[in-house]
C-alpha positions as CSV (number, residue, x, y, z in Angstrom):
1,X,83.9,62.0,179.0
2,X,84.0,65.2,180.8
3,X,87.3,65.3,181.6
4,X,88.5,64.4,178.3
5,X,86.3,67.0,176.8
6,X,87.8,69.9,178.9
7,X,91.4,68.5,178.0
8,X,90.5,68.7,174.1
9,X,89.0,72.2,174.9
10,X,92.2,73.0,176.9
11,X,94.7,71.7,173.5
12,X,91.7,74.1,171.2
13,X,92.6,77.2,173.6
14,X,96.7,75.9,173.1
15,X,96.2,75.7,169.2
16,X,94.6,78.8,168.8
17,X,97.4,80.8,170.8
18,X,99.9,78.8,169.4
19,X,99.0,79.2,165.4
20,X,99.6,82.8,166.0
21,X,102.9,82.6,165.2
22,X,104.0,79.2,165.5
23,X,102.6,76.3,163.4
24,X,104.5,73.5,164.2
25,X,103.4,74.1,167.9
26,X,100.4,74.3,167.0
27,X,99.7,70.8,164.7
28,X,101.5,69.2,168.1
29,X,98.2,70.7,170.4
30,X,96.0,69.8,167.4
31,X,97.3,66.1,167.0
32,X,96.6,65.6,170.7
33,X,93.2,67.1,170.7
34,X,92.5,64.6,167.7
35,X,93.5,61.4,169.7
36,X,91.9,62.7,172.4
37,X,88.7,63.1,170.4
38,X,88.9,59.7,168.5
39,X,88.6,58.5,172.4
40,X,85.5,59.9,172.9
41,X,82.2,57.6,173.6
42,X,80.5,60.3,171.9
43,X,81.7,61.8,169.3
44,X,80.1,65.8,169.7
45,X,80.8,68.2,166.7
46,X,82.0,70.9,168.5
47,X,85.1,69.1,170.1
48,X,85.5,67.7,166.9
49,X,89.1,68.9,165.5
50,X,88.4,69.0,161.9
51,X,87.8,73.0,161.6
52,X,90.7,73.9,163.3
53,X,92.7,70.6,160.9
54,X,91.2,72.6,157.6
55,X,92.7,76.0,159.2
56,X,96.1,74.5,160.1
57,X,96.0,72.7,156.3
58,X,95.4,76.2,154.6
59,X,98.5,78.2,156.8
60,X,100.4,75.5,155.2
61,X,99.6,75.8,151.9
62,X,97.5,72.4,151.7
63,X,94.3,74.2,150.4
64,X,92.7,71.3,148.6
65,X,92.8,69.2,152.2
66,X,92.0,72.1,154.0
67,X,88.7,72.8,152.3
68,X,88.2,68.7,152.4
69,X,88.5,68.8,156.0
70,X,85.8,72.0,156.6
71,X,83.3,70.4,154.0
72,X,83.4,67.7,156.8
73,X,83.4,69.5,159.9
74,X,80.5,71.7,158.0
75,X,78.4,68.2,156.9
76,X,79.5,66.9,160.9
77,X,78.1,70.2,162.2
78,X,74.3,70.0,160.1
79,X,74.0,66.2,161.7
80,X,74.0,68.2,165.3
81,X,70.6,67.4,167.3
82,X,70.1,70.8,168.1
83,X,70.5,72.9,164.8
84,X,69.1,76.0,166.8
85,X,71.2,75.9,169.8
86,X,73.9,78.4,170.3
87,X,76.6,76.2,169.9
88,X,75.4,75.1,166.5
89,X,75.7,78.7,165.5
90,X,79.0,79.6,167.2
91,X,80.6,76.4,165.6
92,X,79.3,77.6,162.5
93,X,80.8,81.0,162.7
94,X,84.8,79.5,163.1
95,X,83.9,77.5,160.1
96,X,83.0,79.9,157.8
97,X,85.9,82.3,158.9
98,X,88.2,79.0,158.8
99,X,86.5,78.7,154.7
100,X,87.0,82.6,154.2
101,X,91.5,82.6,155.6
102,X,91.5,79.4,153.0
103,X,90.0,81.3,150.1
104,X,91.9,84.5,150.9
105,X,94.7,82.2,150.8
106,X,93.8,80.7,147.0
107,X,93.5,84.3,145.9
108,X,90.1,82.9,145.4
109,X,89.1,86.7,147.3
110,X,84.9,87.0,146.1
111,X,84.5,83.5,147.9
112,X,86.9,84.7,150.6
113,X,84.4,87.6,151.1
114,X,81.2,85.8,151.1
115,X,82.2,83.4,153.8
116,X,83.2,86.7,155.9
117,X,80.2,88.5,154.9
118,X,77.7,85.3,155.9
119,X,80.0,85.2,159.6
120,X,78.8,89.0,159.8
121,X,75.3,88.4,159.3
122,X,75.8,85.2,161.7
123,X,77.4,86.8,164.5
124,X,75.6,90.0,164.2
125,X,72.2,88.0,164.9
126,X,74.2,86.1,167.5
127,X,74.8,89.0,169.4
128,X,71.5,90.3,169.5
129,X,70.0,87.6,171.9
130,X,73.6,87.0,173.5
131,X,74.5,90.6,173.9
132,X,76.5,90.2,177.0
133,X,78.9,87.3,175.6
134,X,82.0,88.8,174.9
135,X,83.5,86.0,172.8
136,X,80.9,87.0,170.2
137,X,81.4,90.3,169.7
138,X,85.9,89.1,169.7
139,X,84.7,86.5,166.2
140,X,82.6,89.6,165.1
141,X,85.4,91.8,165.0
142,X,88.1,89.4,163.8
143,X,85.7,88.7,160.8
144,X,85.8,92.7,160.3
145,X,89.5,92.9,160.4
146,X,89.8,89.8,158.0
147,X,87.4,91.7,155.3
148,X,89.3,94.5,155.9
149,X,92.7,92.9,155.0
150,X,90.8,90.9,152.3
151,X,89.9,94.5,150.8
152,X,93.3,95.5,150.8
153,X,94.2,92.9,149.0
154,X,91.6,94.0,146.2
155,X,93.0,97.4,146.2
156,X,89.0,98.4,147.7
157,X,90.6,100.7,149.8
158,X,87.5,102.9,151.0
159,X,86.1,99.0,152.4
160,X,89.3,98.0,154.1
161,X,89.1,101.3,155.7
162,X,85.5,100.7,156.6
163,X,85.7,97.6,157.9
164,X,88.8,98.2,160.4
165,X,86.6,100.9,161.7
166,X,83.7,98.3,162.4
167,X,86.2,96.2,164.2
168,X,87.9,99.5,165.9
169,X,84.7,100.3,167.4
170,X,84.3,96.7,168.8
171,X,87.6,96.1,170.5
172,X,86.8,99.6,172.0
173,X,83.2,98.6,173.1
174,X,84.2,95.6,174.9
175,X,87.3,97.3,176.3
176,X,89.9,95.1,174.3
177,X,92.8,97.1,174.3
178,X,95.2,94.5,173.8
179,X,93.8,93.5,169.9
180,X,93.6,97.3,168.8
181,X,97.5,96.6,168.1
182,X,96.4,95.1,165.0
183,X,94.0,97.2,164.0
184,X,96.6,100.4,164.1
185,X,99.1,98.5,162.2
186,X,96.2,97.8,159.5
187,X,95.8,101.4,159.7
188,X,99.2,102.6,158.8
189,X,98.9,100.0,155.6
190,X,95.5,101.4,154.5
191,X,97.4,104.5,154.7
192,X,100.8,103.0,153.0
193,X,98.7,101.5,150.0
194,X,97.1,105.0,149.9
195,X,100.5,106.8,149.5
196,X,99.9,108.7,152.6
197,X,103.4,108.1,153.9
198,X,103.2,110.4,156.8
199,X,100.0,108.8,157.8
200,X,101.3,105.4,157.6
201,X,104.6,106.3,159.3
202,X,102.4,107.5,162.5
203,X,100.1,105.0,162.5
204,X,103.2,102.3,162.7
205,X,104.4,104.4,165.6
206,X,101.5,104.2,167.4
207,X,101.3,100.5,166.4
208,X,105.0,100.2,168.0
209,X,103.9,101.9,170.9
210,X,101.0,99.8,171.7
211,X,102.8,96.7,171.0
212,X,105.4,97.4,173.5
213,X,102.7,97.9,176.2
214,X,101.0,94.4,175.5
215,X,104.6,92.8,174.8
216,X,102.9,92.0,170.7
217,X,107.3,91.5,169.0
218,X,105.9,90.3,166.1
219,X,103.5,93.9,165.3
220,X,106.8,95.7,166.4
221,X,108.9,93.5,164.2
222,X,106.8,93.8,161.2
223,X,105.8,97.4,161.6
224,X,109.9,98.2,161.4
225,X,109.7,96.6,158.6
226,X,107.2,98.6,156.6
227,X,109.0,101.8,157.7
228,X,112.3,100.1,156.5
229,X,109.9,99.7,153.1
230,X,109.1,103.1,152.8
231,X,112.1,104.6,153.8
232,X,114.0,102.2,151.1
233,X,111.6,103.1,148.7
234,X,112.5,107.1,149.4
235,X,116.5,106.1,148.9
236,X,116.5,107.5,152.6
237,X,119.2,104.7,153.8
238,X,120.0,106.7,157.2
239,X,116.3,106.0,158.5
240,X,115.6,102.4,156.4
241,X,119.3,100.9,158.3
242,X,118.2,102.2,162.0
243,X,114.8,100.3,161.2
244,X,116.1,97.1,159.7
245,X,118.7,97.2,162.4
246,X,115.9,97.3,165.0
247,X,114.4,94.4,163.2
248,X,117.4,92.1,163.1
249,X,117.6,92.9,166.8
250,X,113.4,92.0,167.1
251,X,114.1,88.6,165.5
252,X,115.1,86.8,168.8
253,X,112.4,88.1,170.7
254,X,109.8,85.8,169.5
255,X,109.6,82.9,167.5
256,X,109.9,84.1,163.9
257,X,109.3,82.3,161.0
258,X,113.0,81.2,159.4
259,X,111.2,82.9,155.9
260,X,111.3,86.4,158.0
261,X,114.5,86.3,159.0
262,X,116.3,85.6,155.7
263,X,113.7,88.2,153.9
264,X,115.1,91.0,157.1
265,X,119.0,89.5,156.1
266,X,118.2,90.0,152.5
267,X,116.8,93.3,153.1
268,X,119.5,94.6,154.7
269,X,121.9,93.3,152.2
270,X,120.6,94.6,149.6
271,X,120.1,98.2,151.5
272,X,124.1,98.4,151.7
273,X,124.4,96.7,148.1
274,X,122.8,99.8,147.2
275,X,125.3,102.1,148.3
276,X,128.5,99.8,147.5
277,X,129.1,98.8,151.1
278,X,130.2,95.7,150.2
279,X,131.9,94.7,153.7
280,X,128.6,95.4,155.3
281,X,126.2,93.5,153.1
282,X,128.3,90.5,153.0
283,X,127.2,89.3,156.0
284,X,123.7,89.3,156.0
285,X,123.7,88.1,152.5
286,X,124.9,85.1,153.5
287,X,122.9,84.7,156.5
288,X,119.8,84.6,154.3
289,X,121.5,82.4,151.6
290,X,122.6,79.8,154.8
291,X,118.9,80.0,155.9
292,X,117.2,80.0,152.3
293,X,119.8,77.4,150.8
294,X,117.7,74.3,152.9
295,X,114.9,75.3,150.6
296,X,112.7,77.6,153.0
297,X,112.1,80.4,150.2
298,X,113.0,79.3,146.9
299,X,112.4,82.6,145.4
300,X,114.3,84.8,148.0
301,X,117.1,82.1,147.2
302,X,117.4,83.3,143.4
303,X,117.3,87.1,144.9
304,X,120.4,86.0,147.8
305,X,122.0,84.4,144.4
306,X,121.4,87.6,142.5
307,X,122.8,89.8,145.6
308,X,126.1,87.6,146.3
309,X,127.0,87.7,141.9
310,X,126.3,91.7,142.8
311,X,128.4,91.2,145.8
312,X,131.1,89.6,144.4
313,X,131.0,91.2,141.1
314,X,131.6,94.5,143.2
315,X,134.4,92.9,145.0
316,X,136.3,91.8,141.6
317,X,135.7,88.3,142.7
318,X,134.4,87.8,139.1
319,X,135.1,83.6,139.7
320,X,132.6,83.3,142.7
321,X,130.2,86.0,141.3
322,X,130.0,83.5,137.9
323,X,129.2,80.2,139.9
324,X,126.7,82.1,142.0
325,X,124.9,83.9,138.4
326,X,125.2,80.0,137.1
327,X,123.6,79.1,140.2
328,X,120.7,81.8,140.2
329,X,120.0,81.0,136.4
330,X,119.4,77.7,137.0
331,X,117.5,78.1,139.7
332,X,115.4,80.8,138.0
333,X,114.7,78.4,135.2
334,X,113.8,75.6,137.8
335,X,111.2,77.9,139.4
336,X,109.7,78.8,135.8
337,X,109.3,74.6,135.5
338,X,107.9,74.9,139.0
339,X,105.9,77.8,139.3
340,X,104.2,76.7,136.0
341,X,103.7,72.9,137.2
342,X,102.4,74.6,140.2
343,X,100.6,77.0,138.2
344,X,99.1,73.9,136.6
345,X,97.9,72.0,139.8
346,X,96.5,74.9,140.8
347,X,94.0,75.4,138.4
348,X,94.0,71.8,138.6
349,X,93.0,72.1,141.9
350,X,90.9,74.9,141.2
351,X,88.7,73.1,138.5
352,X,88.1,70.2,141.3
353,X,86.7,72.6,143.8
354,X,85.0,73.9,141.1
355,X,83.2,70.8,139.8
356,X,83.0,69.8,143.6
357,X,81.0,73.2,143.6
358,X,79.1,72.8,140.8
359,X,78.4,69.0,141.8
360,X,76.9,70.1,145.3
361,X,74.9,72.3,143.8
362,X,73.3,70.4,141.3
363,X,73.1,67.9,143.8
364,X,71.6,70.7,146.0
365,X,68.8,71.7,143.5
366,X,67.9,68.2,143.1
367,X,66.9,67.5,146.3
368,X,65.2,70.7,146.1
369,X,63.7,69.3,143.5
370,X,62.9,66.1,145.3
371,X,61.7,67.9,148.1
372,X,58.9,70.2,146.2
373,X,58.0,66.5,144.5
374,X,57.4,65.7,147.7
375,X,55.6,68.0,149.2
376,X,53.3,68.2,146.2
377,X,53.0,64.5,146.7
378,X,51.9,64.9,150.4
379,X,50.0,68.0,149.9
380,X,48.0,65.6,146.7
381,X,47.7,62.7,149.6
382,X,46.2,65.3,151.9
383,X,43.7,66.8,149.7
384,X,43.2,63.2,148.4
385,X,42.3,62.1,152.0
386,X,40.3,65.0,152.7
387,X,38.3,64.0,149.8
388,X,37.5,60.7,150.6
389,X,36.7,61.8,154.2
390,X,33.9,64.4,152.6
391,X,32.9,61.6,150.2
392,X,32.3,59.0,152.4
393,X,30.8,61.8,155.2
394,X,28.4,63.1,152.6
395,X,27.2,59.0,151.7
396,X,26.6,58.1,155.6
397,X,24.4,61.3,155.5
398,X,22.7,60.8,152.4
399,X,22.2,57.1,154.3
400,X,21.3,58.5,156.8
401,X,18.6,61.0,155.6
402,X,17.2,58.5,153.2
403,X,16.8,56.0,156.1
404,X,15.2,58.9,158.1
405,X,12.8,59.8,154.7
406,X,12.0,56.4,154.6
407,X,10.6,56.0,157.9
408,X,9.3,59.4,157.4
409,X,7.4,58.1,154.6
410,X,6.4,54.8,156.3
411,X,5.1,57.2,158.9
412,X,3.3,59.6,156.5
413,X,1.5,56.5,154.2
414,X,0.5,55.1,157.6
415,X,-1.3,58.1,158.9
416,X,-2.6,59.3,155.1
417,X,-4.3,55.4,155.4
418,X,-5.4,56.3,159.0
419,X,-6.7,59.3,157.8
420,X,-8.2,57.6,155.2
421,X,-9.8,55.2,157.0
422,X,-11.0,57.5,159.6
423,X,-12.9,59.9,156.6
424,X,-14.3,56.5,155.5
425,X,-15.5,56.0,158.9
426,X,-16.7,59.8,158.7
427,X,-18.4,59.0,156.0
428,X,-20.5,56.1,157.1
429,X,-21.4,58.1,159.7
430,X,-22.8,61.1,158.0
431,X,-24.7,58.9,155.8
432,X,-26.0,57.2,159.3
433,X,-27.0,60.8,161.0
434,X,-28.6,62.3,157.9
435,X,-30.5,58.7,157.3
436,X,-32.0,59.4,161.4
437,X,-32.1,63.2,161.4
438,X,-34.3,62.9,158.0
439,X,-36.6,60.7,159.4
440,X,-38.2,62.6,161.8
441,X,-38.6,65.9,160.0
442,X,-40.3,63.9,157.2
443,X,-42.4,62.6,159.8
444,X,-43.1,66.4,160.9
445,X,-43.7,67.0,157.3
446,X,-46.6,64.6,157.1
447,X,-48.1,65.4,160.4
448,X,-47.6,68.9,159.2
449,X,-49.5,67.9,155.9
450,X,-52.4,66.5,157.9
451,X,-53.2,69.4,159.9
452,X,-53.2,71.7,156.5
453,X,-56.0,69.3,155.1
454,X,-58.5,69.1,158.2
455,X,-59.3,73.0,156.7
456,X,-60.4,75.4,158.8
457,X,-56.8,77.2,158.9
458,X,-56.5,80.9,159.5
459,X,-54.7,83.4,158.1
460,X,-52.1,83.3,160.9
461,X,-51.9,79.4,161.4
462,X,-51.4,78.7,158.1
463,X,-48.1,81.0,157.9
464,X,-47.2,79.1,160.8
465,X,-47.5,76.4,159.1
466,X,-45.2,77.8,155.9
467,X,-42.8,78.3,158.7
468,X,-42.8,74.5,160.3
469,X,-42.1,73.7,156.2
470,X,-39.6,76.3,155.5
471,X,-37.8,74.8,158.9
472,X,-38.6,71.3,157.8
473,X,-36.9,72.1,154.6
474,X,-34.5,74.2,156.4
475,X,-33.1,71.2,158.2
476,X,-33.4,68.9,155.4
477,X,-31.1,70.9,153.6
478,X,-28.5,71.1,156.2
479,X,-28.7,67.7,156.1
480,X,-27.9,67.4,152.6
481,X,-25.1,70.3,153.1
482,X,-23.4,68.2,155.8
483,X,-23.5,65.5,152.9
484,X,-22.4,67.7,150.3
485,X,-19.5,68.7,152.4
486,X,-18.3,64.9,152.6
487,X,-18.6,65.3,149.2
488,X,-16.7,68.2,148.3
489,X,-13.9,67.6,150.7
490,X,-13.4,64.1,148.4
491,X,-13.4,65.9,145.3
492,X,-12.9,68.9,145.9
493,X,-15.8,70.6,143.0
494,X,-17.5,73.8,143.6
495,X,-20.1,75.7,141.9
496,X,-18.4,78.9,141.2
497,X,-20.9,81.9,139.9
498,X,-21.2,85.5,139.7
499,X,-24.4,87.3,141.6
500,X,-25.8,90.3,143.6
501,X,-25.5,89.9,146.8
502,X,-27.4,92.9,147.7
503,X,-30.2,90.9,146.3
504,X,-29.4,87.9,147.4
505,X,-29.1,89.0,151.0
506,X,-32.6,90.4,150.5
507,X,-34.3,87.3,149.8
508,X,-32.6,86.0,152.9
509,X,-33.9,88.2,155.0
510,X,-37.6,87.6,153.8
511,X,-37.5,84.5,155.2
512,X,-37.3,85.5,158.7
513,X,-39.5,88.4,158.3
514,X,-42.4,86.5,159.8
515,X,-40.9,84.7,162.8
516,X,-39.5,88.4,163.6
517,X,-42.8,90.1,163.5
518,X,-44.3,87.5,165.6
519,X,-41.3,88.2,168.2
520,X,-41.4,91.8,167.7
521,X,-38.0,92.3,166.5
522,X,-37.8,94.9,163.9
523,X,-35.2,93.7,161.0
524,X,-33.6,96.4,159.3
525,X,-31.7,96.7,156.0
526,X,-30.1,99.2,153.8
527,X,-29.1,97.2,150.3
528,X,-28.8,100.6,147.6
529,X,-26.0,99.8,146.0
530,X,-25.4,96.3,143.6
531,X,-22.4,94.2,144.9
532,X,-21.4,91.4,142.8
533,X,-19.6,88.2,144.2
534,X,-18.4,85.1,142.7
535,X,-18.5,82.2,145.0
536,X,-21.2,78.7,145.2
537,X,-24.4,80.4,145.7
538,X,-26.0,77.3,147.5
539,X,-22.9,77.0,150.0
540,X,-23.6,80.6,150.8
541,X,-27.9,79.9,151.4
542,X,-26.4,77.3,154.4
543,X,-24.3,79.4,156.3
């Protein structure tokens, strides 16, 4: 497993080197990482080839593939355990970029943008908590230099300057002198598409001279051929040969594309067509007729066609200049047929992606949809469970409470017929006590009685005797007052009145005016003023 997994890695690094400037290099890496990967045990998204498959499928043109291919390396990515982890994240990054080349590609250049503004975003808050990884901040500035180009394309020439500064300032930061090639040469056609010729011709110089530090042909190649471009377009021939010479002389340095070649050949050509130099532009006239004639280019064929009927119409070959006019009207017509069949399956193709769009995203918004439902649905079940959990709390306390006022009230009747029993009781009793204490004191009384009528009484003794009957009716009365209380604790009825109590108290005190006297204690009073209370008057003699 590991070993195969640094081999796919290994093919991955090949590819991405490779597509550069090669692409049938390139799908042979990419094939091998892909039977390599269907080889795995366990099949991990970020060896998976598919990305890099949808990125090879766009360079060649196959844009409806390419963006089926990243819609499965993007649904193969969101299955990932780890949706968090920084792998997730950086996988996500060459996806969207992958997304953003395809759409620049389809001329399709708002959704080119977004994917390349969303990488920004991505890789920006990448970098934050990975400041130190290098690799980062290279995807951060190739997704600059892409907007940048993508701009240009737009004619928004203030962003595609903007943005090849942002990526500038990168490569410079992380001491990347090698990729600043690039960025000059994007420079000098900021500048070109500006109509600042004499700033695009030294940015392209600068380019060149960069290029041939870091050995970059094709940056030297194709910045030759935007000064060819501008000097061709200033009828400065002198300058715009010596640079499409230098070209020609470029195209064996590295592998070029056979499309560049015949466009240099036809360039060239044409340049000396210009002037009449028929001898001259024969040559590479046919050189890009020999290369564009196995179909590489169809429309540089119909311009080679239009060149040689020039050529050979300037020649007074008028024979060979007809068959090759025949030929280039034909083949014009034939592109119409084909450039409005393609014309067709492009929009054809762009109505799929379309309703694939519009199909994910109503699909999209109703799982959203389904999702709310469902958290409604679960938030309901919570609040429905918390319910029944207070409901059935709140019954075992009211159980519980009226099981404890029960007994309560079991308690409470049990001590109120206690109590009840024990007044009862009370009751007896008092009735016992007065029955005894009144026996003796009406004994007293009739001893008393006797001694009155033997006669014979002095003054003194016979108050003495008023005293022993005052007492004898003293304690009778508390007798009945201990009964009356019985009484009035059972129901509770009072005999409520309005009286003086100055006088009141003065009659009270006359009753122990003669045991004081006979004691020699002096009893003294002061009752001026009337004070009327309301209470039971006879309670009040028994205190």
């Amino acid at each position: 497993q590991t070993s195969r997994s640094e081999d796919i890695n290994h093919l991955f690094t090949q590819f991405d080197e490779a597509i550069k400037s090669d692409v049938d290099s390139a799908k042979i890496y990419l094939d091998s990482a892909t039977t390599l990967y269907h080889h795995l045990p366990e099949k991990k998204a970020e060896l998976s080839p598919l990305s890099r498959i949808g990125y090879l499928n766009a360079l060649r043109g196959k844009y409806t593939d390419a963006l089926i291919s990243l819609d499965s390396a993007s649904s193969q990515l969101e299955s990932m355990k780890n949706t968090n982890s920084f792998e997730y994240f950086y996988q996500k990054s060459m996806i969207n970029r992958y997304y953003g080349i395809t759409y620049q590609k389809m001329d399709r250049l708002e959704k080119c943008q977004d994917y390349y503004y969303q990488n920004v975003v991505l890789l920006d808050s990448l970098i934050k908590n990975h400041s130190e990884n290098i690799e980062l901040k290279i995807l951060l500035a190739k997704n600059y230099y892409n907007l940048s180009v993508a701009q240009s394309f737009r004619q928004h020439l203030d962003k595609m300057l903007e943005y090849n500064q942002y990526a500038e300032k990168i490569y410079k930061e992380i001491d990347d002198q090698e990729s600043l090639g690039s960025i000059y040469f994007n420079y000098g056609n900021y500048y070109y598409l500006k109509q600042q010729l004499d700033s695009a011709v030294l940015h392209y110089h600068k380019t060149i001279d960069h290029a041939q530090k870091y050995g970059q042909q094709e940056l030297i190649f194709k910045s030759y051929n935007n000064f060819a471009s501008i000097f061709l377009a200033n009828e400065n021939y002198e300058l715009a040969e010596k640079y499409l010479v230098k070209s020609v002389q470029y195209l064996d340095s590295f592998k070029t594309t056979l499309s560049d070649r015949s466009f240099v050949y036809l360039q060239l050509g044409k340049m000396y067509l210009d002037q009449g130099e028929y001898e001259k532009a024969e040559p590479y006239t046919f050189k890009a007729y020999e290369i564009l004639k196995e179909g590489i280019s169809l429309e540089q064929l119909t311009y080679a066609y239009e060149d040689l009927t020039a050529l050979y119409k300037g020649k007074n070959d008028y024979k060979t200049a007809l068959g090759f006019h025949e030929k280039y009207t034909q083949l014009s017509d034939s592109i119409m047929n084909i450039e409005t069949e393609k014309s067709i399956q492009n929009m054809q193709a762009q109505y799929d992606l379309l309703a694939k769009e519009t199909e994910n995203k109503l699909l999209k918004e109703q799982n959203e949809k389904d999702e709310a439902l469902l958290k409604i649905h679960r938030k309901n079940n919570v609040y429905l469970g918390i319910a029944i959990f207070l409901l059935l709390a709140i019954l075992v306390y009211g159980y519980f409470i009226n099981s404890k006022y029960k007994k309560l009230n079991r308690k409470l009747i049990r001590s109120n017929q206690d109590l009840e029993d024990s007044n009862r009781e009370k009751d007896g009793l008092m009735s016992v006590v007065a029955h005894d204490l009144r026996s003796p004191l009406n004994k007293v009384r009739g001893l008393v009685n006797l001694i009155k009528m033997t006669g014979n009484l002095n003054e003194e003794q016979q108050d003495i005797l008023r005293v022993v009957f005052k007492e004898i009716d003293n304690g009778n009365d508390l007798i009945r007052d201990l009964l009356d209380l019985s009484a009035y604790e059972s129901s509770e009825s009072l005999k409520i009145e309005s009286f003086d109590l100055n006088n009141f108290m003065q009659k009270s005190t006359q009753h122990y005016q003669l045991i004081a006297d006979y004691k020699n204690i002096r009893i003294q009073s002061d009752f001026s003023d009337e004070i009327f209370v309301a209470t039971d008057m006879e309670l009040l003699k028994r205190i």
